[in-house]
C-alpha positions as CSV (number, residue, x, y, z in Angstrom):
1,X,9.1,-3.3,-7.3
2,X,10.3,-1.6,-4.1
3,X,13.1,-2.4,-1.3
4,X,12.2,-4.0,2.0
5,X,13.5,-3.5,5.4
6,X,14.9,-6.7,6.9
7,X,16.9,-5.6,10.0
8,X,18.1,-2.4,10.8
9,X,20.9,-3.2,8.8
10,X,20.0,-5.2,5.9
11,X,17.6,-4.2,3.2
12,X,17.1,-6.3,-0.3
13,X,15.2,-5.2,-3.6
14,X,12.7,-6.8,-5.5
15,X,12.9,-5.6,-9.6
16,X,11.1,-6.5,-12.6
17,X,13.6,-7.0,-16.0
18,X,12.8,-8.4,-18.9
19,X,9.4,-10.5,-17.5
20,X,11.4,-11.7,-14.9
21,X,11.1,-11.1,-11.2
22,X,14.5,-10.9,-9.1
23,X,15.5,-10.2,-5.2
24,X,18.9,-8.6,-4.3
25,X,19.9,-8.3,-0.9
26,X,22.3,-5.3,-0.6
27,X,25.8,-5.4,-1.8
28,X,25.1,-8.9,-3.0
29,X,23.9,-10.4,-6.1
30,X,20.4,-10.4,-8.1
31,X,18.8,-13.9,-8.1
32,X,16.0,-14.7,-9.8
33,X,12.4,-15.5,-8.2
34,X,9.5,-17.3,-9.7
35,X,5.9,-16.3,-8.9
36,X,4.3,-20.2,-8.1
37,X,0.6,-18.6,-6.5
38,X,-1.0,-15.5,-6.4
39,X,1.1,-13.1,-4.2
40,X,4.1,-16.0,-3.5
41,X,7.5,-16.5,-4.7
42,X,10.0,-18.8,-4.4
43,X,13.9,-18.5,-4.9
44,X,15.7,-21.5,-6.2
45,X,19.2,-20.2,-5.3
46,X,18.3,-19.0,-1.9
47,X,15.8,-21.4,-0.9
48,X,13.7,-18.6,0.3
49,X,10.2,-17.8,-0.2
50,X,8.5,-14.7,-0.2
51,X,4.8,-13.4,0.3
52,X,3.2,-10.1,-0.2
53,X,1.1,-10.1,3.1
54,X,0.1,-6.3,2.9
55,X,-1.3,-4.0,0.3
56,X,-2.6,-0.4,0.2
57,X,-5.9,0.5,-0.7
58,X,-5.0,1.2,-4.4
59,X,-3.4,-2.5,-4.9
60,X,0.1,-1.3,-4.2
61,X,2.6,-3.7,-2.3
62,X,3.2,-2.7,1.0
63,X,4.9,-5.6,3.1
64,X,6.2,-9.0,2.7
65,X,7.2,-12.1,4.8
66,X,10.3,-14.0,3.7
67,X,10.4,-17.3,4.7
68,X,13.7,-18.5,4.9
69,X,14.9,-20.4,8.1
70,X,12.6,-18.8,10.0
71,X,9.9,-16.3,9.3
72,X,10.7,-12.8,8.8
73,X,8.1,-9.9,8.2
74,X,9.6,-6.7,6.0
75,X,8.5,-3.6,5.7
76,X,8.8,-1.9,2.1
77,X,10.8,1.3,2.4
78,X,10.4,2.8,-1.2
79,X,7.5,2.7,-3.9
80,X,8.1,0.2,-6.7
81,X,6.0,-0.2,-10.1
82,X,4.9,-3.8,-9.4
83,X,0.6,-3.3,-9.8
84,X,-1.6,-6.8,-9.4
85,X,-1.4,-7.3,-12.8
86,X,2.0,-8.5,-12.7
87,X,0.4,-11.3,-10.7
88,X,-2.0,-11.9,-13.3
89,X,0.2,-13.4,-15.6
């Protein structure tokens, strides 16, 4: 699904396995996240929520905001496989 810039230090990943969604900030572990409206998902462990808030003209995620203490607007850094029809179902 992609990895996003948070600060100029931290980056985390998105990933699809097994029908599941999960974020993974570097160097720490893969938590899963649960899709709860079109384009939103929520992270039990983390207490974080994130939003796709950009999108290129073919569909393709191209930002997020994570919302977790605060508001926080990230930038994806490499191209993922996650297509709207992951959000579909």
């Amino acid at each position: 699904m992609g990895r996003y810039q948070l600060t100029p230090q931290s980056t985390f990943s998105l990933e699809h396995r097994d029908d599941q969604a999960y974020v993974q900030l570097a160097g720490q572990t893969a938590y899963p996240v649960f899709l709860y409206e079109t384009d939103k998902f929520f992270c039990c462990v983390l207490d974080a929520h994130l939003h796709f808030v950009e999108r290129t003209d073919d569909g393709q995620i191209d930002a997020l905001v994570r919302h977790q203490g605060g508001v926080q607007r990230a930038p994806k850094l490499s191209k993922g496989n996650m297509t709207p029809e992951f959000f579909d179902s």
